[in-house]
C-alpha positions as a Markdown table, in Angstrom:
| # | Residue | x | y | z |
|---|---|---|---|---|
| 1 | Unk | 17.0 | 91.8 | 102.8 |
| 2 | Unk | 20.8 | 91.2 | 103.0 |
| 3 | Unk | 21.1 | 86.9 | 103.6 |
| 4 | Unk | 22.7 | 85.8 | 106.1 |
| 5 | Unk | 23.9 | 82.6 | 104.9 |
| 6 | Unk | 23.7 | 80.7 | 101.1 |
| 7 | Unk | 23.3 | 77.4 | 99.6 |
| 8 | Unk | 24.4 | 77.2 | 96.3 |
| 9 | Unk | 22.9 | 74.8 | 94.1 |
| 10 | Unk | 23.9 | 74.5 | 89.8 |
| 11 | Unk | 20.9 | 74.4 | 87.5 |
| 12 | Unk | 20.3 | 71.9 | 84.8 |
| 13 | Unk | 18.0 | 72.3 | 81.8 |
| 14 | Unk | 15.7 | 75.3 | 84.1 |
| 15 | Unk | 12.4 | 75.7 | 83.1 |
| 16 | Unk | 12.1 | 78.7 | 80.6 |
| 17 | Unk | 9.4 | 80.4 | 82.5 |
| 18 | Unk | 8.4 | 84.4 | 82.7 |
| 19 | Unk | 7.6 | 86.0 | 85.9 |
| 20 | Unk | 4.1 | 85.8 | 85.9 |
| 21 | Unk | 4.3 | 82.6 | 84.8 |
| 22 | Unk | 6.2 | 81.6 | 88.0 |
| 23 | Unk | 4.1 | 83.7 | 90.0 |
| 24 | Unk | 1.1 | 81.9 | 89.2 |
| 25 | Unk | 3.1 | 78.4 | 89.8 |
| 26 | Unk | 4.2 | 79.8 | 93.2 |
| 27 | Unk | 0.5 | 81.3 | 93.8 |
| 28 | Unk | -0.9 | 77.3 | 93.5 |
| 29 | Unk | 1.3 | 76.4 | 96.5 |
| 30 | Unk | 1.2 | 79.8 | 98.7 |
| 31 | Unk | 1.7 | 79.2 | 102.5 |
| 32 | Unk | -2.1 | 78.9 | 104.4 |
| 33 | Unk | -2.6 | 79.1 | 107.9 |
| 34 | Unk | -1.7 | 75.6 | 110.0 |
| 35 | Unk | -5.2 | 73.4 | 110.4 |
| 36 | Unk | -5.6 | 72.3 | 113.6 |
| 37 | Unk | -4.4 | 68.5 | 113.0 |
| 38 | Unk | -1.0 | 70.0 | 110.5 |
| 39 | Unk | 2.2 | 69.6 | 112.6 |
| 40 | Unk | 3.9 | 71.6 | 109.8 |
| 41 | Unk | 3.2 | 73.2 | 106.1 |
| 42 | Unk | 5.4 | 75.4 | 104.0 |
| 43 | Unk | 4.2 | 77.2 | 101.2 |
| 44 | Unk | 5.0 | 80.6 | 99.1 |
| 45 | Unk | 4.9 | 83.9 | 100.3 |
| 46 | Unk | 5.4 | 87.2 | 99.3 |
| 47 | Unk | 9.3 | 88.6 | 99.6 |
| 48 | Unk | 8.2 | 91.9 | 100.9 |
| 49 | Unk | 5.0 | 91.0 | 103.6 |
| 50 | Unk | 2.5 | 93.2 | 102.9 |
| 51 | Unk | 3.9 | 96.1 | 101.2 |
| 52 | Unk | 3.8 | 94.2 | 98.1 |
| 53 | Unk | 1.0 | 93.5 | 97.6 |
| 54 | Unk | 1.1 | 89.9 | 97.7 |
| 55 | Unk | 3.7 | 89.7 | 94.8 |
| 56 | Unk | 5.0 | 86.3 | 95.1 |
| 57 | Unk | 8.6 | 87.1 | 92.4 |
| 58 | Unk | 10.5 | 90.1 | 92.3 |
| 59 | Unk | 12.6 | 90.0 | 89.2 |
| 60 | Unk | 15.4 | 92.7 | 88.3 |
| 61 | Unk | 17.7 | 92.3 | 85.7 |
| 62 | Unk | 17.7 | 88.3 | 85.7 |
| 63 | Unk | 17.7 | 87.7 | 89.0 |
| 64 | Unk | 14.8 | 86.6 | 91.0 |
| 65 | Unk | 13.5 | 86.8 | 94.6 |
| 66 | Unk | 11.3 | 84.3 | 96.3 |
| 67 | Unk | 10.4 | 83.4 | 99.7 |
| 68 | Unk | 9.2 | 80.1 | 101.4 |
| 69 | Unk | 6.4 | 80.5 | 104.7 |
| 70 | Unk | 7.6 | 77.3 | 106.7 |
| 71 | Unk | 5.7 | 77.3 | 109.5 |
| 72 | Unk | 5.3 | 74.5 | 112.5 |
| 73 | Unk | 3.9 | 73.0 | 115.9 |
| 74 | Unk | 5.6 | 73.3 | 119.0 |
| 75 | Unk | 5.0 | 70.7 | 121.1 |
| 76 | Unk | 7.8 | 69.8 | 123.6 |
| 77 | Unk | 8.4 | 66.1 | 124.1 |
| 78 | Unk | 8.1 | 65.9 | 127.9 |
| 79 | Unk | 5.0 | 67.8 | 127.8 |
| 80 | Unk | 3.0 | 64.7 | 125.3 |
| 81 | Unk | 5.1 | 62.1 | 127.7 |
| 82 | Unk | 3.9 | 64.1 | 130.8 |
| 83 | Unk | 0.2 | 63.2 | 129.6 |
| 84 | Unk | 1.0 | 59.8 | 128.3 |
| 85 | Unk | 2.6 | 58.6 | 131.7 |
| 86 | Unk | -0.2 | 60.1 | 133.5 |
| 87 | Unk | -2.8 | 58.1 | 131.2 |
| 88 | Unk | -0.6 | 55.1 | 131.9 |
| 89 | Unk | -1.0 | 55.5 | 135.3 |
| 90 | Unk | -4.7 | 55.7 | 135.4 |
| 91 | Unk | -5.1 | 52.6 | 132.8 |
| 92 | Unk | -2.9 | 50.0 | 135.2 |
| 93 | Unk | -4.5 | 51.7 | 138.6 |
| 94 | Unk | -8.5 | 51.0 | 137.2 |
| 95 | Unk | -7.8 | 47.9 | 135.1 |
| 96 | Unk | -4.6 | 46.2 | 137.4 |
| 97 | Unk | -2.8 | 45.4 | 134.7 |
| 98 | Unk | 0.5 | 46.5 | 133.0 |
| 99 | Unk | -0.2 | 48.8 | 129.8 |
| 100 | Unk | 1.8 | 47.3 | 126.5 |
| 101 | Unk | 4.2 | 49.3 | 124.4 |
| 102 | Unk | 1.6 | 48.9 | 121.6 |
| 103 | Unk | -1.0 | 50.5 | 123.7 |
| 104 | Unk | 1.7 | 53.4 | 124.8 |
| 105 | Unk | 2.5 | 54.3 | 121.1 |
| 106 | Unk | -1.3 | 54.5 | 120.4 |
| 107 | Unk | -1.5 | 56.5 | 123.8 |
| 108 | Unk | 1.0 | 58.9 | 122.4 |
| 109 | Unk | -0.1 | 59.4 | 119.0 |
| 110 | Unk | -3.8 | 59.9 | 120.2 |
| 111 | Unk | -1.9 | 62.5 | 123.1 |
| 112 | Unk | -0.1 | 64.5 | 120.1 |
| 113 | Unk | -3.3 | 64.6 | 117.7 |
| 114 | Unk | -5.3 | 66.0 | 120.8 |
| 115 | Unk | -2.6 | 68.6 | 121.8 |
| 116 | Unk | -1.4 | 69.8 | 118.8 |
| 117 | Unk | -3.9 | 72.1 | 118.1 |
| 118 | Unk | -2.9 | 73.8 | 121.4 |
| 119 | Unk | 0.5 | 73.7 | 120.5 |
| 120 | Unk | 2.3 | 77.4 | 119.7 |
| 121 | Unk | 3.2 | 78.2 | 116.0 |
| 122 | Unk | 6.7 | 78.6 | 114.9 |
| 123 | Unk | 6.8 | 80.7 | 111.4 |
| 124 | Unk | 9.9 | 81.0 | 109.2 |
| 125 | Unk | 10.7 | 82.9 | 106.2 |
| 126 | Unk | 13.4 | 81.6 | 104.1 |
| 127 | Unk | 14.5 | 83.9 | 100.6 |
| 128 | Unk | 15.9 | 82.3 | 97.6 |
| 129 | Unk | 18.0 | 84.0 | 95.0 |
| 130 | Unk | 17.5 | 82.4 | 91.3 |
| 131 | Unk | 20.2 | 83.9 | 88.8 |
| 132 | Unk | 18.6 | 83.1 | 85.8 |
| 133 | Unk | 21.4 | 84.2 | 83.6 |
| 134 | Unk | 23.9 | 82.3 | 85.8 |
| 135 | Unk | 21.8 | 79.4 | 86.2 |
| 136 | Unk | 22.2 | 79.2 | 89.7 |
| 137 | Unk | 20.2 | 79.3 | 93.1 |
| 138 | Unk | 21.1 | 80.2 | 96.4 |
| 139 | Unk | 19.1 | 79.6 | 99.7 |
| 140 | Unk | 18.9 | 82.0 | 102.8 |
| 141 | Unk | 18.8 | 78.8 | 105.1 |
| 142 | Unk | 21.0 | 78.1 | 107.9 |
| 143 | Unk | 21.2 | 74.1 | 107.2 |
| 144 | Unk | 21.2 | 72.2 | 103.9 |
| 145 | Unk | 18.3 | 70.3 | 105.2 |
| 146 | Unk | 16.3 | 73.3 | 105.6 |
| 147 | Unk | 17.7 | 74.1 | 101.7 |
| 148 | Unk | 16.5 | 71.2 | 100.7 |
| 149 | Unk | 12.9 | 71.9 | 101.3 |
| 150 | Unk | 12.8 | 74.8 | 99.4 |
| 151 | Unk | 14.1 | 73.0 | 96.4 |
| 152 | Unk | 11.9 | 70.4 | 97.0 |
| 153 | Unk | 9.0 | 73.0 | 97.4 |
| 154 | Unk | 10.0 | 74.7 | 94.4 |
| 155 | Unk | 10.6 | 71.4 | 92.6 |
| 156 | Unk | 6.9 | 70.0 | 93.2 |
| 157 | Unk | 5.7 | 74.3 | 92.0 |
| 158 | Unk | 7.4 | 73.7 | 88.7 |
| 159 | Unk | 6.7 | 70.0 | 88.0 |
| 160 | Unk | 10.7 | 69.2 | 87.5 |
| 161 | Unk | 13.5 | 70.8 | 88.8 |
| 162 | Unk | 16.9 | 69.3 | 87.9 |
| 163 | Unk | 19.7 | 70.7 | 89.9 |
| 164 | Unk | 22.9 | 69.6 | 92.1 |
| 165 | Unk | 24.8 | 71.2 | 95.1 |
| 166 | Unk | 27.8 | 74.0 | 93.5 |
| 167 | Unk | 30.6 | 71.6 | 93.8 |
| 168 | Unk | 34.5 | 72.7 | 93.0 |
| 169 | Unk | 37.4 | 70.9 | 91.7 |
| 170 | Unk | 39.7 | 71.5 | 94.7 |
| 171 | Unk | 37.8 | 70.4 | 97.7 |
| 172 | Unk | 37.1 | 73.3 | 100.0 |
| 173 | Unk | 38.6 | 71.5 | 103.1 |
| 174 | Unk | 42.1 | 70.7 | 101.3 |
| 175 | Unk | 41.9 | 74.3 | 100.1 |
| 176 | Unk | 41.1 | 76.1 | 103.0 |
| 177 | Unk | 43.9 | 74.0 | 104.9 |
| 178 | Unk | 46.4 | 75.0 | 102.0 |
| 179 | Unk | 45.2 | 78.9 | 102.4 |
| 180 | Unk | 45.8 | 78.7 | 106.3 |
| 181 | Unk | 49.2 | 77.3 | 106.2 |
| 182 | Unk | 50.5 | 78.9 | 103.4 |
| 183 | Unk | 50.3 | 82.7 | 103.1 |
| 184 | Unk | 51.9 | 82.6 | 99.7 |
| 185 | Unk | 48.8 | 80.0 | 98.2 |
| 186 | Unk | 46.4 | 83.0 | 98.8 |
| 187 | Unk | 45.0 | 84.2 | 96.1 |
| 188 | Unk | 45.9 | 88.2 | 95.9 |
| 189 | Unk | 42.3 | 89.6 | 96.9 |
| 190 | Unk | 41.3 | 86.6 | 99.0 |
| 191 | Unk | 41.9 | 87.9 | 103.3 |
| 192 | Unk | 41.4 | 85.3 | 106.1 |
| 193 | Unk | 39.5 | 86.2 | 108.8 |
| 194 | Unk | 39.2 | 85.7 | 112.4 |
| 195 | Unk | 37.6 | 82.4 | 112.7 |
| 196 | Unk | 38.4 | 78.9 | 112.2 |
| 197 | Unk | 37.3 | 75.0 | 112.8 |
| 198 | Unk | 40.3 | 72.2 | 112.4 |
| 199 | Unk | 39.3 | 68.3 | 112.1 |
| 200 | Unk | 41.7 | 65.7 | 112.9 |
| 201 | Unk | 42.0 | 63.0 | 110.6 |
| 202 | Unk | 41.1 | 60.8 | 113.7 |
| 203 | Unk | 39.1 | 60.7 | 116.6 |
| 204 | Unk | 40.6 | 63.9 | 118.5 |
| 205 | Unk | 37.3 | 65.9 | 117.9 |
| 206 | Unk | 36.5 | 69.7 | 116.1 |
| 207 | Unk | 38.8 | 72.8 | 117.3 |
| 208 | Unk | 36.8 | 75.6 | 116.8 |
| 209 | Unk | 38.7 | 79.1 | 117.1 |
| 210 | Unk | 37.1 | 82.7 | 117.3 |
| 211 | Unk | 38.9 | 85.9 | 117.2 |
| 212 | Unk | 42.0 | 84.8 | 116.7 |
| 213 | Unk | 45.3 | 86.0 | 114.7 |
| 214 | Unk | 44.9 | 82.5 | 111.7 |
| 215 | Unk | 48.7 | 83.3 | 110.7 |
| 216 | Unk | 49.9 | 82.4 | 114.2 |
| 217 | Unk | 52.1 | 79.7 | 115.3 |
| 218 | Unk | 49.4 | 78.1 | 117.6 |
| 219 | Unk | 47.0 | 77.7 | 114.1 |
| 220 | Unk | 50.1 | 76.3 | 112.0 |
| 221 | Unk | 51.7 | 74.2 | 114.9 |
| 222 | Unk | 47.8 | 72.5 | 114.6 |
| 223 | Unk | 47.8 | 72.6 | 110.7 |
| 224 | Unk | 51.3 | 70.3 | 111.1 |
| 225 | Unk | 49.7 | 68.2 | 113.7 |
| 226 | Unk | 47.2 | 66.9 | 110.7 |
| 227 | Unk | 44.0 | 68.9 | 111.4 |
| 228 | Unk | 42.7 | 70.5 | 108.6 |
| 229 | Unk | 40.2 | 73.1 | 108.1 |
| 230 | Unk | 36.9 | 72.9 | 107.9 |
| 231 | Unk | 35.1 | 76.0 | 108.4 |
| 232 | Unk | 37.2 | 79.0 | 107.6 |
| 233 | Unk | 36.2 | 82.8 | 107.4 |
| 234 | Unk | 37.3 | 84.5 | 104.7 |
| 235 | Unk | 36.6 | 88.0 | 103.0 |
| 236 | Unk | 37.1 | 89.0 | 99.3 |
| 237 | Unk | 38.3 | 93.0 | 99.3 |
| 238 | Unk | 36.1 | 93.9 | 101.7 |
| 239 | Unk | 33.4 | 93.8 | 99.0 |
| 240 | Unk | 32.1 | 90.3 | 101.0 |
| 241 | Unk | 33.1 | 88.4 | 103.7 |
| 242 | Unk | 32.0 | 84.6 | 105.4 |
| 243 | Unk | 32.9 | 81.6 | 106.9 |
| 244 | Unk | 33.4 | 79.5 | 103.9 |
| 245 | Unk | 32.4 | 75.4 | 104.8 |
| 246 | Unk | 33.6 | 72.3 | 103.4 |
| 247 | Unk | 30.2 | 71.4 | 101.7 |
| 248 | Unk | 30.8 | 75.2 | 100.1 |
| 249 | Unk | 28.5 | 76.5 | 101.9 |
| 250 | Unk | 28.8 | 80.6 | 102.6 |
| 251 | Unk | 27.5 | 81.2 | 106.4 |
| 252 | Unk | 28.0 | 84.4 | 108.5 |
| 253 | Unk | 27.9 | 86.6 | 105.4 |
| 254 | Unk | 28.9 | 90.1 | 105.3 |
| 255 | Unk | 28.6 | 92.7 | 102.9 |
| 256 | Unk | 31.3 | 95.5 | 102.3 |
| 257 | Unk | 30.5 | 99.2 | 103.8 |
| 258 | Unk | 30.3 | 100.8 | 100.2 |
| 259 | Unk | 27.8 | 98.3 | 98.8 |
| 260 | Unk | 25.9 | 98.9 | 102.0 |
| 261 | Unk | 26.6 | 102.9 | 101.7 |
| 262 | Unk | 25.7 | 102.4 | 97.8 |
| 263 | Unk | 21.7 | 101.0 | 99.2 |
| 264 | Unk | 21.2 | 103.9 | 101.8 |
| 265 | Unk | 22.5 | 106.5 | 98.9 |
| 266 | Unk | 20.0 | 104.9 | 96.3 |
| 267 | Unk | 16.8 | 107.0 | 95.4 |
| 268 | Unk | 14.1 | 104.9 | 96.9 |
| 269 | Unk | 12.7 | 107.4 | 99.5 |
| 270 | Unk | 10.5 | 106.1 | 101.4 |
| 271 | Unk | 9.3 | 103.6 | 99.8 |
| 272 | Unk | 9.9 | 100.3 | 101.6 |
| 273 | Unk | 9.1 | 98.0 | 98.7 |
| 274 | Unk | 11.8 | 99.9 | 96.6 |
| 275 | Unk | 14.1 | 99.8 | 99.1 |
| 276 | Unk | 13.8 | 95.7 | 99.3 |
| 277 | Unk | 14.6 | 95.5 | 95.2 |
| 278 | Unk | 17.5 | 97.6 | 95.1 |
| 279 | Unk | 19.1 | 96.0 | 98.6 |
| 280 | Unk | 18.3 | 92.9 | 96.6 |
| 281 | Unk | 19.7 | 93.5 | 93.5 |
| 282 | Unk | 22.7 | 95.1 | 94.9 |
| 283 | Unk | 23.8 | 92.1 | 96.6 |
| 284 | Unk | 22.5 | 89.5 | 93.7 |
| 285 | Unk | 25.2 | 91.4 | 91.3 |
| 286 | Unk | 28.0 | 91.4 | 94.0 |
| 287 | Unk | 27.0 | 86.9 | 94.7 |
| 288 | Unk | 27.1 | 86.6 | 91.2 |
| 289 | Unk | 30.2 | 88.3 | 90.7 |
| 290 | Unk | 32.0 | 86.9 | 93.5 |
| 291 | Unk | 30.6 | 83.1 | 93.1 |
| 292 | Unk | 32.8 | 82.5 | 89.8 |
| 293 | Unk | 35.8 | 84.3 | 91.6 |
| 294 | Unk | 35.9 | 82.2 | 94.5 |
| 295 | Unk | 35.3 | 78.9 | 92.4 |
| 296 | Unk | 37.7 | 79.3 | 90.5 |
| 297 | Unk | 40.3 | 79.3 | 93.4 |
| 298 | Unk | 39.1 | 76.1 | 94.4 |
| 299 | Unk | 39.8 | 74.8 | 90.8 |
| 300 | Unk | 37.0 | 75.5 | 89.0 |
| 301 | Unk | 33.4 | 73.8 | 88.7 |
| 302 | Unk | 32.9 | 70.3 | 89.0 |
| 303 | Unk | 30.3 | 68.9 | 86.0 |
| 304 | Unk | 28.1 | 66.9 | 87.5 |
| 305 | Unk | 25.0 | 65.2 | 86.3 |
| 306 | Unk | 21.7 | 65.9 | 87.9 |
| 307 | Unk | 19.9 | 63.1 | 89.0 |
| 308 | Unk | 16.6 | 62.4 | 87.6 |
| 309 | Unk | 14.1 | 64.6 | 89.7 |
């Protein structure tokens, strides 16, 4: 249940909407089974599989848990222009004549239509934390594109959704560069980590560092050189840890041994589905009281005004 990675997004003017009233949103765009001519389809689906029942919203204390089905064709590129050549081929070898590029793209479209159905399916889950308290939302994905689809999943559920990327006063690159080259900047329960990536202001491409001591002299002979970081992995008491981005994006995430110890203590026995809330609304209380902490040390919020969605 623990994400892996989180796309934080502010919410404007949310949707006052009870738990079974989103449920029944979410249950008018479930996820179905690919048709034979979809390349791809994502829909709703239940956070915990089978064991709960179907139950599309867990809620627990303001906090909600969804998950999107995103599921998709595989169908390899050199395996529809294998076919298409070979159809090439036999057209210019029984008609002796060269095919066009108009007849080739309606070659390969007609190729693709007639292998898709053949084609493997690739299914993803991806989990989305709404603090409805906080009035914020933060996506499991591991690329803001793939974020962007469960807001725009959720947005077409609900009618309206108004909402903008977290964004922070200080931006996180010019931070993160001031935190790696000056110990004393660090805010007291902020530790760096082991990783790094350092953009020159140029053309001398990404240096990307892994295990690696990020107070040595190597690291701040490159800060003074102009590179700045943008990918930086930081942890906050051991309570959480992850390589912080410069879109503010949380990747690699971590959570500390005694919130970990606290879920395998808790009184759920064996009961799966209990075990999923309280994982769940363990680590929702430790983002939402870590989020504030770590935007205020990059200057605190930025207001910005949803477009109109």
């Amino acid at each position: 249940m623990w994400f892996k990675h989180l796309h934080l997004y502010r919410l404007h003017d949310a949707p006052e909407l009870s738990s079974d009233e989103l449920a029944s949103a979410l249950q008018e765009h479930a996820a179905k089974p690919l048709g034979n001519a979809d390349a791809r389809r994502l829909g709703w689906t239940a956070p915990a599989g089978r064991l709960g029942g179907g139950q599309l919203v867990h809620e627990i204390q303001s906090h909600r848990l969804l998950s999107a089905l995103r599921q998709e064709r595989l169908l390899p590129a050199s395996i529809v222009k294998e076919e298409v050549d070979e159809q090439v081929a036999d057209i210019e070898a029984s008609e002796g004549r060269k095919v066009t590029r108009k007849e080739k793209t309606a070659l390969k479209e007609q190729v693709t239509e007639n292998l898709l159905p053949r084609a493997f399916v690739r299914s993803q889950k991806i989990d989305l934390w709404w603090d409805t308290r906080g009035q914020m939302i933060g996506i499991n994905a591991s690329s803001r594109t793939r974020a962007e689809d469960i807001l725009d999943l959720l947005r077409e559920t609900l009618g309206s959704l108004k909402v903008t990327p977290l964004s922070s006063q200080t931006l996180p690159i010019r931070a993160m560069t001031t935190w790696l080259g000056d110990a004393a900047s660090r805010p007291a329960d902020l530790q760096l980590g082991d990783q790094v990536e350092l953009k020159a202001k140029g053309d001398d491409g990404v240096l990307r560092a892994r295990q690696v001591d990020l107070d040595s002299d190597e690291i701040q002979q490159l800060l003074e050189s102009g590179r700045q970081a943008s990918k930086l992995a930081i942890s906050l008491e051991g309570r959480l840890s992850f390589v912080l981005h410069d879109d503010l994006a949380l990747k690699s995430l971590r959570f500390g041994d005694a919130l970990i110890e606290e879920a395998d203590h808790a009184d759920d026995g064996d009961d799966a589905l209990a075990r999923l809330e309280t994982d769940f609304i363990l680590m929702a209380q430790a983002l939402s009281a870590d989020i504030p902490r770590l935007i205020e040390w990059l200057g605190g919020e930025t207001q910005r005004e949803p477009a109109a969605q």
